[in-house]
VEXVO-127216 format. One record per residue (C-alpha): residue in three letters; chain; x, y, z. Coordinates in steps of 0.05 Angstrom, whole numbers, always signed. Layout:
! VEXVO-127216
@semar: ALA	romi: A	xx: X	yy: Y	zz: Z
...
END
This chain:
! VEXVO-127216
@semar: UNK	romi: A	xx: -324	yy: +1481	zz: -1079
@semar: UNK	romi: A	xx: -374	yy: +1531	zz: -1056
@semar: UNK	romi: A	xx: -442	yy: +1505	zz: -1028
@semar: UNK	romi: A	xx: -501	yy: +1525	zz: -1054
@semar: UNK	romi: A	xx: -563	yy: +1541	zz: -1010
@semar: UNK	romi: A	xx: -625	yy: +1482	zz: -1017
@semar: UNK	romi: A	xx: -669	yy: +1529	zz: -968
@semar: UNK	romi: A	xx: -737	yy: +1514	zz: -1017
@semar: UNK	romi: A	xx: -717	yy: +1448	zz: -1027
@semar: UNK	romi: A	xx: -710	yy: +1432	zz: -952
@semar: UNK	romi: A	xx: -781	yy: +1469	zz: -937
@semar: UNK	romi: A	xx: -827	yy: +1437	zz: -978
@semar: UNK	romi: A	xx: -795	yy: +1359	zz: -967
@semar: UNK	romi: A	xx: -797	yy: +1378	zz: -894
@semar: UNK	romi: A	xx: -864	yy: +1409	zz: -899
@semar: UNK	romi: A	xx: -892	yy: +1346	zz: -940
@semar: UNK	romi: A	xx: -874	yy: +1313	zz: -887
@semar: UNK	romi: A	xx: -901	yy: +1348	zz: -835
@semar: UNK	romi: A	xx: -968	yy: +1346	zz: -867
@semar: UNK	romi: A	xx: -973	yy: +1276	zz: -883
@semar: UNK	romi: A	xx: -1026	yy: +1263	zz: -842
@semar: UNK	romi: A	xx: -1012	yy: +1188	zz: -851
@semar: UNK	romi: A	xx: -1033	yy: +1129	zz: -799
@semar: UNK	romi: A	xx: -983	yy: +1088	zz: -776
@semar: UNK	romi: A	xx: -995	yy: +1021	zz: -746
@semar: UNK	romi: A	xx: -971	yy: +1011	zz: -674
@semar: UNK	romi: A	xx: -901	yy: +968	zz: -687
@semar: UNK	romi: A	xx: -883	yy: +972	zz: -616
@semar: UNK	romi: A	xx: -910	yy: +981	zz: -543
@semar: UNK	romi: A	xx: -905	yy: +1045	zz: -504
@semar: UNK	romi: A	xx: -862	yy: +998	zz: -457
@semar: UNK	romi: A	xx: -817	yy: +1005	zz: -508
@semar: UNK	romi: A	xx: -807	yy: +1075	zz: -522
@semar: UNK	romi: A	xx: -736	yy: +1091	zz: -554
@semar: UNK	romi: A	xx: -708	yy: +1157	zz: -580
@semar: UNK	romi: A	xx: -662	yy: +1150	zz: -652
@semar: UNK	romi: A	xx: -629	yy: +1190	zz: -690
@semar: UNK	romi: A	xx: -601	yy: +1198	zz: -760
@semar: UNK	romi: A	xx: -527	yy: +1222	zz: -781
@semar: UNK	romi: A	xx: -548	yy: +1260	zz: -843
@semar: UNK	romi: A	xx: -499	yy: +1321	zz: -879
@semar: UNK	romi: A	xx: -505	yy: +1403	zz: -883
@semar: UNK	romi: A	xx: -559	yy: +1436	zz: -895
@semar: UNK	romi: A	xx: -535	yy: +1463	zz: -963
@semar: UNK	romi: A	xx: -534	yy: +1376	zz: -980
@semar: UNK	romi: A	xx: -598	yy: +1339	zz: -995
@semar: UNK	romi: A	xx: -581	yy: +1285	zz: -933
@semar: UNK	romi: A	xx: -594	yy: +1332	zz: -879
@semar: UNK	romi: A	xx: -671	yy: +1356	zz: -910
@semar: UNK	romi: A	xx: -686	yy: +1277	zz: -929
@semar: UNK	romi: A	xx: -674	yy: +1254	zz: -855
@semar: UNK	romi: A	xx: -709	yy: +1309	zz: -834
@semar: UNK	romi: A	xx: -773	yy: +1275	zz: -881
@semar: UNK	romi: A	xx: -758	yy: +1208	zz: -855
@semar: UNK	romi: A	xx: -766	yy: +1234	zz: -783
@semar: UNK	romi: A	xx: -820	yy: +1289	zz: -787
@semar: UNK	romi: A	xx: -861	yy: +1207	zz: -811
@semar: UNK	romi: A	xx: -839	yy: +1177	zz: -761
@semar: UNK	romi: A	xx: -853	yy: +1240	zz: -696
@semar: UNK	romi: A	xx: -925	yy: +1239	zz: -726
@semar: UNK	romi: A	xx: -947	yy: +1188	zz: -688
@semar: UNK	romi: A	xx: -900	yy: +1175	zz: -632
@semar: UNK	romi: A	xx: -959	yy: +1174	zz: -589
@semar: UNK	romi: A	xx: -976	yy: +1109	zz: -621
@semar: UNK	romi: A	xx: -907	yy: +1067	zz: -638
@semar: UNK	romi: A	xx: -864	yy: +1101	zz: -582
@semar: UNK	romi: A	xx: -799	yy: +1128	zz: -621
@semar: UNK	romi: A	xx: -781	yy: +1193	zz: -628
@semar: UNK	romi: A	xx: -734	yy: +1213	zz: -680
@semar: UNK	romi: A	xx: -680	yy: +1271	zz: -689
@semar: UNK	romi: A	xx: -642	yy: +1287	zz: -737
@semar: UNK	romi: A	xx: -571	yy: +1294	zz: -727
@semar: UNK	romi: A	xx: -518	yy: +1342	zz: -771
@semar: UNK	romi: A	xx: -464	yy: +1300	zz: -813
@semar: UNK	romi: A	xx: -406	yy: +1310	zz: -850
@semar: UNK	romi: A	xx: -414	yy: +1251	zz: -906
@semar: UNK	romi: A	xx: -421	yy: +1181	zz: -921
@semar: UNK	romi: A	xx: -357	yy: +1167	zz: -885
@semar: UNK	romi: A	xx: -370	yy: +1210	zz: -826
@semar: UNK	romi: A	xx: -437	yy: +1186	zz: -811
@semar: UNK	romi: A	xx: -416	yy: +1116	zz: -817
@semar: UNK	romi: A	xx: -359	yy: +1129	zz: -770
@semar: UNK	romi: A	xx: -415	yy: +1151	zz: -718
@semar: UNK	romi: A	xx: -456	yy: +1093	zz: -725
@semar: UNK	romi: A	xx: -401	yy: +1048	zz: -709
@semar: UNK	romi: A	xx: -384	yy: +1089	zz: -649
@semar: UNK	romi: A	xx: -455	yy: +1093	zz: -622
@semar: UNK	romi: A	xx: -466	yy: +1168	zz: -633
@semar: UNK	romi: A	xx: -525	yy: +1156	zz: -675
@semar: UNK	romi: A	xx: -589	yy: +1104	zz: -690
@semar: UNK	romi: A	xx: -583	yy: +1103	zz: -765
@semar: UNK	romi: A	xx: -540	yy: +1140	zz: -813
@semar: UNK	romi: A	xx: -545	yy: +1166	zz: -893
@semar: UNK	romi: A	xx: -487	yy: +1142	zz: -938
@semar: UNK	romi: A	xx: -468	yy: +1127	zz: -1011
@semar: UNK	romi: A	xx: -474	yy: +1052	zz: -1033
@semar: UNK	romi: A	xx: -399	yy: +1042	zz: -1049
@semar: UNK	romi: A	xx: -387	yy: +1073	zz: -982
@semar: UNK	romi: A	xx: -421	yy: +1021	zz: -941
@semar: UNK	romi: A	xx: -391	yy: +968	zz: -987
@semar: UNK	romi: A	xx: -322	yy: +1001	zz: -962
@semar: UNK	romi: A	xx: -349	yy: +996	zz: -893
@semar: UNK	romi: A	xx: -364	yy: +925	zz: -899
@semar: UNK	romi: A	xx: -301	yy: +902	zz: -926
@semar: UNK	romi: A	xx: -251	yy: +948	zz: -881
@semar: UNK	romi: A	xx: -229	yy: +979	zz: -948
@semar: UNK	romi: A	xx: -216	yy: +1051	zz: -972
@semar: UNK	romi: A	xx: -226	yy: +1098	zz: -911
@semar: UNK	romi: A	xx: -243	yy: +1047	zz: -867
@semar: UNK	romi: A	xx: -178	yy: +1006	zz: -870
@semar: UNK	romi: A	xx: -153	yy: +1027	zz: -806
@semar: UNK	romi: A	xx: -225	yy: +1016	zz: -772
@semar: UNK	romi: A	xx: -231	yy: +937	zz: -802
@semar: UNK	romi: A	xx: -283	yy: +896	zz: -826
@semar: UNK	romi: A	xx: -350	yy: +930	zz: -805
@semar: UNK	romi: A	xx: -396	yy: +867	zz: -795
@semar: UNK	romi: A	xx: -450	yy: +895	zz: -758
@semar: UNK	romi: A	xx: -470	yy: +949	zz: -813
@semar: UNK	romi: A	xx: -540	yy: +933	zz: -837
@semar: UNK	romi: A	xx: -582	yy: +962	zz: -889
@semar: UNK	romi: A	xx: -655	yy: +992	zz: -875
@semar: UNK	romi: A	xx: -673	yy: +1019	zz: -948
@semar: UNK	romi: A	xx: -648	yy: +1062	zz: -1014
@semar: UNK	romi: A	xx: -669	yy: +1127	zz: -1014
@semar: UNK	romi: A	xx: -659	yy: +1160	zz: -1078
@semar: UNK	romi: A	xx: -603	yy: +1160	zz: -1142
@semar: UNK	romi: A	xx: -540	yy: +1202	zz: -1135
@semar: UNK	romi: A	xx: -546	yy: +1211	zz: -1214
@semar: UNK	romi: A	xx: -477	yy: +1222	zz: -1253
@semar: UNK	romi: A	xx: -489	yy: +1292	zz: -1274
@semar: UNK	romi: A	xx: -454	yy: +1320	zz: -1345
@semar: UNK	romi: A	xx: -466	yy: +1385	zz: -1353
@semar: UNK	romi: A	xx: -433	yy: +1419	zz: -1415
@semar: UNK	romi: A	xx: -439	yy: +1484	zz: -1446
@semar: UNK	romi: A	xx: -487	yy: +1477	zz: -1507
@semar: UNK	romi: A	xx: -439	yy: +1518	zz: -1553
@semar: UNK	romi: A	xx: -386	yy: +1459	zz: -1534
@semar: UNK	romi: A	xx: -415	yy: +1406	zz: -1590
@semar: UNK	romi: A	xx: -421	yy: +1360	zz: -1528
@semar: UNK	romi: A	xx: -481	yy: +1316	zz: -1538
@semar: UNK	romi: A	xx: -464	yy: +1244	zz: -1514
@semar: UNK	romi: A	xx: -413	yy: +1207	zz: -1465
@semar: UNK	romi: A	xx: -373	yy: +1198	zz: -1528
@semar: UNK	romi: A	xx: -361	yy: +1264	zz: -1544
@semar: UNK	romi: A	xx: -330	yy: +1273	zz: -1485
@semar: UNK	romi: A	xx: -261	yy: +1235	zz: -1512
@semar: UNK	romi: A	xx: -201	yy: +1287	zz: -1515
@semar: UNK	romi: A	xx: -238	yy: +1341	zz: -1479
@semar: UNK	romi: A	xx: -229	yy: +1373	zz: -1414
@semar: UNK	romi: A	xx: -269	yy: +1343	zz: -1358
@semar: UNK	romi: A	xx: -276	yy: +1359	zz: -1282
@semar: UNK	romi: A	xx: -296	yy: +1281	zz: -1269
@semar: UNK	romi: A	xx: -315	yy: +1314	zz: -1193
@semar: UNK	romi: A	xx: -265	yy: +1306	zz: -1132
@semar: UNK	romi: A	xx: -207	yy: +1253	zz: -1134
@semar: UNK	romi: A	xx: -226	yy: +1192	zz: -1085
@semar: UNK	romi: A	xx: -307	yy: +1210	zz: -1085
@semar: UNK	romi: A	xx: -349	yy: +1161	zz: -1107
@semar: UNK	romi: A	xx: -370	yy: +1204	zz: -1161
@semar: UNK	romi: A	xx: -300	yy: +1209	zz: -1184
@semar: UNK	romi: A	xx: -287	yy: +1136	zz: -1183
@semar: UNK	romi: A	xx: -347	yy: +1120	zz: -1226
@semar: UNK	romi: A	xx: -334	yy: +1167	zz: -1282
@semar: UNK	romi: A	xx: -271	yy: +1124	zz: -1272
@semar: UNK	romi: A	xx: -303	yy: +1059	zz: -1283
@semar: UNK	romi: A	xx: -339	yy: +1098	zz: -1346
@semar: UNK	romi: A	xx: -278	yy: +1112	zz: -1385
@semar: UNK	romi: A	xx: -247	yy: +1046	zz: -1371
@semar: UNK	romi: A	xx: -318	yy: +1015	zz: -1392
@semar: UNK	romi: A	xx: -309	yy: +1063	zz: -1461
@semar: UNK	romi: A	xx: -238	yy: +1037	zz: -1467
@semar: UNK	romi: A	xx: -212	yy: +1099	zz: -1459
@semar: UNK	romi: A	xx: -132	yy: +1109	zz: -1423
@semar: UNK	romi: A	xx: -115	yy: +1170	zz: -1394
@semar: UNK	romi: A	xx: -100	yy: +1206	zz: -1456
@semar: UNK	romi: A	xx: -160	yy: +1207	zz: -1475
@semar: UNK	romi: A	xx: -194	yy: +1254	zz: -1427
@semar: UNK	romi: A	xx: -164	yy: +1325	zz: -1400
@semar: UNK	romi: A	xx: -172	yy: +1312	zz: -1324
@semar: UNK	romi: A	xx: -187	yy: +1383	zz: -1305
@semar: UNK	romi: A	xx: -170	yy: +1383	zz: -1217
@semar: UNK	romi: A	xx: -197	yy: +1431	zz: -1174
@semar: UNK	romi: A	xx: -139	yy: +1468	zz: -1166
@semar: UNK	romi: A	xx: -129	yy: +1479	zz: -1223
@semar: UNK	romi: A	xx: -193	yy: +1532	zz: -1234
@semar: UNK	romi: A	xx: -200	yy: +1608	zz: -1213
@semar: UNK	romi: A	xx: -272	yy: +1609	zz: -1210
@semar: UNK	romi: A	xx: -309	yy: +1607	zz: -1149
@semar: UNK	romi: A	xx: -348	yy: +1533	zz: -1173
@semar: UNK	romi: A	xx: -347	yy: +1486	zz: -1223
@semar: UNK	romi: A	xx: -420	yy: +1520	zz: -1246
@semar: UNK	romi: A	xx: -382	yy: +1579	zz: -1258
@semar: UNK	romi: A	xx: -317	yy: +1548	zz: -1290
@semar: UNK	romi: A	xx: -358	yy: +1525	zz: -1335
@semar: UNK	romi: A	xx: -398	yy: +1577	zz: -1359
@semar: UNK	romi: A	xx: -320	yy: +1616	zz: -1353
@semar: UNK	romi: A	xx: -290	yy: +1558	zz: -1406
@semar: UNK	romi: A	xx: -244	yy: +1541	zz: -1361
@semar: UNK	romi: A	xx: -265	yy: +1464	zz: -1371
@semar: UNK	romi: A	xx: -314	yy: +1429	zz: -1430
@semar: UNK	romi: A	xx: -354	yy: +1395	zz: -1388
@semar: UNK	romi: A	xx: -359	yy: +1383	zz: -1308
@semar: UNK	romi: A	xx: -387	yy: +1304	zz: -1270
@semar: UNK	romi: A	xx: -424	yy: +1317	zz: -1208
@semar: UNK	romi: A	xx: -459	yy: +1251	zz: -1172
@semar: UNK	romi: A	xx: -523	yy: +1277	zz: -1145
@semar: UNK	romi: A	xx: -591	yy: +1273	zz: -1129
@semar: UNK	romi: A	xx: -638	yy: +1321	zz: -1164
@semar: UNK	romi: A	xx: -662	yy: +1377	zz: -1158
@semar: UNK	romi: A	xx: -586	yy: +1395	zz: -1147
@semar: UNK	romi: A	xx: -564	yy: +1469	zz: -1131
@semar: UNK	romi: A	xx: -499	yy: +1471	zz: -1174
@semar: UNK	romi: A	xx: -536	yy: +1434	zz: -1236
@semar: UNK	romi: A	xx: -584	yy: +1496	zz: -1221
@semar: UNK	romi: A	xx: -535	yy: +1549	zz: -1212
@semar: UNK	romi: A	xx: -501	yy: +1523	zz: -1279
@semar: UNK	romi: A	xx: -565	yy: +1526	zz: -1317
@semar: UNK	romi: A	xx: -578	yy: +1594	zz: -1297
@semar: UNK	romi: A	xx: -511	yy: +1620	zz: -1307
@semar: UNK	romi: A	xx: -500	yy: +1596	zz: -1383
@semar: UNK	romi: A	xx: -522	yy: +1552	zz: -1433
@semar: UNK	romi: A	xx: -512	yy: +1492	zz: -1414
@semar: UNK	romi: A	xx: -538	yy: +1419	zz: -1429
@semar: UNK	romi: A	xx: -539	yy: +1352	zz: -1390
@semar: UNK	romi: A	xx: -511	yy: +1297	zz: -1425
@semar: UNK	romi: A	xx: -544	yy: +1223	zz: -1425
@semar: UNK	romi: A	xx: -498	yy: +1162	zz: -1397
@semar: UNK	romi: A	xx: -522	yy: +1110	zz: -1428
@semar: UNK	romi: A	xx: -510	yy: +1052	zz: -1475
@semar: UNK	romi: A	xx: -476	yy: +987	zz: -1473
@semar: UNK	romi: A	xx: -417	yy: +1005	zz: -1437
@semar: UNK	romi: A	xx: -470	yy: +1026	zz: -1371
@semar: UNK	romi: A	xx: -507	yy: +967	zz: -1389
@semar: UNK	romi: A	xx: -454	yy: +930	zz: -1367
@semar: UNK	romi: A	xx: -440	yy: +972	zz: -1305
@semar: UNK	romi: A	xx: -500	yy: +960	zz: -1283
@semar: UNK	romi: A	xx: -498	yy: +878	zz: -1298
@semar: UNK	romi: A	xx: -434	yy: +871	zz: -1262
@semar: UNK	romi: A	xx: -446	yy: +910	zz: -1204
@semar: UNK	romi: A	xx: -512	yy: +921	zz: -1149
@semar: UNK	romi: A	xx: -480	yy: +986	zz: -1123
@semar: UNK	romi: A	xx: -512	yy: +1012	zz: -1183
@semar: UNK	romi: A	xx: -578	yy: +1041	zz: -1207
@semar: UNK	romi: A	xx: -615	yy: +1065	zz: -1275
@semar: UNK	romi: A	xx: -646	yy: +1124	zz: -1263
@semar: UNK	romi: A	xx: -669	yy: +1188	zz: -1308
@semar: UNK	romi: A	xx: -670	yy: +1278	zz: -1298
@semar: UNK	romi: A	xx: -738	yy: +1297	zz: -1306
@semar: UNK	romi: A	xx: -752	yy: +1345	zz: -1371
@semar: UNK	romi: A	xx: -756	yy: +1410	zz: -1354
@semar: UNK	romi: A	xx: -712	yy: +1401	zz: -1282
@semar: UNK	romi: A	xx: -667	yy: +1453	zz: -1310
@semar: UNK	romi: A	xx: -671	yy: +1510	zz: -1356
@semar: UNK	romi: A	xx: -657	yy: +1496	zz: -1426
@semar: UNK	romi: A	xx: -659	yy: +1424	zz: -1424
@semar: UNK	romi: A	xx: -739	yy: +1398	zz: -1432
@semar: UNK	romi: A	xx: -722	yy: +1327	zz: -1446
@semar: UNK	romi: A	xx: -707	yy: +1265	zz: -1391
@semar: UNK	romi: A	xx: -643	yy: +1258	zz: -1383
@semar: UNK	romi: A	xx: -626	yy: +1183	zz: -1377
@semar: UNK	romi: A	xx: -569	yy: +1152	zz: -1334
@semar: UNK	romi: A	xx: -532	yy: +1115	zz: -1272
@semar: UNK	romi: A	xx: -521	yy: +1130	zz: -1208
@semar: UNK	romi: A	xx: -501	yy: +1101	zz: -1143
@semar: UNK	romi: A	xx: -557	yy: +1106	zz: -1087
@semar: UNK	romi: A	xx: -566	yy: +1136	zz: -1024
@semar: UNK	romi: A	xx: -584	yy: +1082	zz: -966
@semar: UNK	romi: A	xx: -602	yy: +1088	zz: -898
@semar: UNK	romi: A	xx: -563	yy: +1040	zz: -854
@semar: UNK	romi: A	xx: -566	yy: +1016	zz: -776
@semar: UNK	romi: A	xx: -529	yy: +965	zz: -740
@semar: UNK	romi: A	xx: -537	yy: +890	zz: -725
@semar: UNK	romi: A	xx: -570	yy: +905	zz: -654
@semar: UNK	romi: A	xx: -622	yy: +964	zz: -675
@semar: UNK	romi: A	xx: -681	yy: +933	zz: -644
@semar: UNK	romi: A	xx: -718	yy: +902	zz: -702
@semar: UNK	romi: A	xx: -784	yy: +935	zz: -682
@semar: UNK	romi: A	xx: -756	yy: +1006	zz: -686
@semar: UNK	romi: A	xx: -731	yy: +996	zz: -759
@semar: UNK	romi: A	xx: -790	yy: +965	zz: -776
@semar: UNK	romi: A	xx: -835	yy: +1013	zz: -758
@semar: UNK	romi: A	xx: -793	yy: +1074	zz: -777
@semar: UNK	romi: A	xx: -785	yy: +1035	zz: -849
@semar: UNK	romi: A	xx: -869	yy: +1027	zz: -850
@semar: UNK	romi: A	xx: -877	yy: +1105	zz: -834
@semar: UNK	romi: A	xx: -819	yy: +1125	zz: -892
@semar: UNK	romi: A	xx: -860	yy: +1080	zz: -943
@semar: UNK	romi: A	xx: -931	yy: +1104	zz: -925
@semar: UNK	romi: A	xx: -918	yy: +1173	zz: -933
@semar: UNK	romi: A	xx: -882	yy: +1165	zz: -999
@semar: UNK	romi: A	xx: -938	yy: +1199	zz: -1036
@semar: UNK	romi: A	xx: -935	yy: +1256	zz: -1001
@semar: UNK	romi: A	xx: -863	yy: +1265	zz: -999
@semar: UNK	romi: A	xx: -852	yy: +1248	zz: -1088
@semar: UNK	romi: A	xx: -911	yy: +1307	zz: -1089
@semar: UNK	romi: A	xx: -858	yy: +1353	zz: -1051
@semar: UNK	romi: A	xx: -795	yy: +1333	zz: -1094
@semar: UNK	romi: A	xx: -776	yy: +1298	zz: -1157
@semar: UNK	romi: A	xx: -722	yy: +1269	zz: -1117
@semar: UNK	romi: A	xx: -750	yy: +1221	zz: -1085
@semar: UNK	romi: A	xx: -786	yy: +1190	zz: -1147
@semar: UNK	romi: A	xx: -708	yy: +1168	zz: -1180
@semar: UNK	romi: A	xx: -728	yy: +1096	zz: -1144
@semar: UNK	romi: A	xx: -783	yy: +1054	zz: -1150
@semar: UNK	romi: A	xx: -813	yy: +1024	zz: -1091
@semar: UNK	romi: A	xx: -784	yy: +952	zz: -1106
@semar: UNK	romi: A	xx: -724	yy: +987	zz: -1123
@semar: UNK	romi: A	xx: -715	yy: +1017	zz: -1054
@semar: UNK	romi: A	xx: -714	yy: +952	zz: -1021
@semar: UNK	romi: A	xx: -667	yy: +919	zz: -1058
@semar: UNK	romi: A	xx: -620	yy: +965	zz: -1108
@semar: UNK	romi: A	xx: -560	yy: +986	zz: -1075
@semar: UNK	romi: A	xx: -563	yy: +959	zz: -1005
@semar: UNK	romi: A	xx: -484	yy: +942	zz: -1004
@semar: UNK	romi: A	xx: -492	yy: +911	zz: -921
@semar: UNK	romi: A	xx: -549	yy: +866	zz: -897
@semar: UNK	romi: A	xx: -624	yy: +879	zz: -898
@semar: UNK	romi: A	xx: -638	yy: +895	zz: -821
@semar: UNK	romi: A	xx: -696	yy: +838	zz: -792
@semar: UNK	romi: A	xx: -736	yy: +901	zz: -788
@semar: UNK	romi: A	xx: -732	yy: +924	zz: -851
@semar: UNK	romi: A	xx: -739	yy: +861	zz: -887
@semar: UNK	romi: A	xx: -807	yy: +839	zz: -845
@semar: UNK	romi: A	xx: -836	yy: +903	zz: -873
@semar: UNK	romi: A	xx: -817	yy: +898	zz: -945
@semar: UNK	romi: A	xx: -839	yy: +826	zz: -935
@semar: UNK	romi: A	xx: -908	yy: +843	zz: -908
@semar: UNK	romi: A	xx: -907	yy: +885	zz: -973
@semar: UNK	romi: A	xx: -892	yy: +842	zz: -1025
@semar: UNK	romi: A	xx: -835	yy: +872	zz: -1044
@semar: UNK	romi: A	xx: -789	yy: +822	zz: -1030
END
């Protein structure tokens, strides 16, 4: 699937970050200076631009704590835990489910074992499960979607696992939905299969704003579908990987309203021995310039504050992390 450039996106999250202006306390003596880095994605992802935010914070006053940070290009959730546990990086971006599979020595990480020593610093934002039908489709609601064809997103992603989960949750078996694979279209992307009607409706698991939602928007008429109802209610009961969140109105052309649904979350993870005063003060710098960085993007407004230290987080709360959210009050 073709990537789609996030050039403005990456600009003004980056910029708002560079122009925070925000004080941050002194968490740690100069004695103590220590260089980290973050395993984020690509730059046509959103990981790669929202490390870049966390450590344009954090460099603004390295005078004052000691750390410097760097971002590091990664290939995924999976990749960048991969680097963590080999000691190639401070912290690393991945999906919720991912670090549960980390945790457990399931999935990709079967060979690898058990990884104990994964800890969790904070939730960044919703990866929102994404609907996008063509309005001329009748498509309005999850329901409609029984008996047509669906690109649910790639087999094995978490995205594809939770549409999954959604089905099972409708009571739906597997003739109920067309499972449309990637192979199977001509196009160049599922944005432009589905303005081409070579599929009824695609599932993406993003944060937003998301290029391909975009590029679909602009390319036909299309509309986002809710996920909601009892059936996500209970998703989100049974299961802390999960998060409610909601599409701003007017994201995307031709769809004003909020666009209501579920998502897993991005976190941003570290190891057992991170020193405790390096995660707490790059945790205190993320969380003071929050302002600044929701004023950039929309996308990181799909948490609450209270949410961030607590939905999601699959692997241990870090020492760090959890004195700063406990100075805070939020937990």
């Amino acid at each position: 699937m073709r990537l789609v450039s996030i050039t403005g996106l990456r600009r003004a999250v980056i910029g708002a970050a560079v122009s925070a202006g925000l004080a941050l306390a002194a968490a740690m003596s100069p004695a103590a200076a220590e260089e980290v880095s973050i395993a984020s994605g690509t730059t046509g992802g959103l990981y790669h631009p929202a490390a870049g935010a966390i450590c344009k914070l954090v460099n603004e006053h390295t005078a004052e704590h000691g750390i410097t940070c760097t971002v590091a290009f990664g290939n995924g959730s999976v990749a960048n835990i991969q680097s963590l546990r080999a000691g190639e990086t401070t912290f690393a971006m991945a999906q919720s489910d991912t670090g549960r599979e980390a945790m457990l020595g399931t999935g990709p990480f079967v060979e690898a074992g058990p990884y104990d020593a994964l800890r969790s610093v904070m939730s960044l934002f919703v990866e929102q499960v994404t609907i996008v039908t063509r309005r001329d489709k009748d498509i309005r609601s999850f329901a409609d979607l029984k008996g047509k064809r669906v690109y649910p997103s790639s087999p094995g992603s978490g995205g594809y696992l939770l549409m999954q989960a959604l089905f099972e949750a409708e009571g739906w078996g597997p003739d109920d939905i067309i499972e449309i694979a990637e192979d199977d279209l001509t196009a160049p992307d599922i944005a432009q299969s589905l303005c081409d009607n070579e599929v009824d409706a695609f599932s993406v698991t993003v944060g937003h704003p998301s290029p391909l939602v975009k590029e679909a928007a602009e390319t036909c008429d299309v509309v986002l579908i809710p996920v909601a109802g009892p059936a996500v209610d209970a998703l989100i009961a049974g299961d802390a990987l999960y998060a409610r969140s909601a599409i701003p109105g007017g994201m995307y052309r031709g769809n004003p309203q909020d666009i209501p649904g579920l998502g897993l979350v991005a976190t941003l993870v570290t190891t057992a021995d991170a020193d405790a005063d390096v995660v707490y003060a790059l945790t205190k710098a993320y969380f003071e310039g929050m302002d600044r960085l929701r004023e950039a993007s929309p996308l990181f407004s799909s948490l609450t504050v209270e949410q961030m230290a607590r939905d999601g987080l699959s692997a241990p709360l870090h020492e760090g992390a959890a004195r700063f959210f406990a100075e805070a009050g939020l937990r």
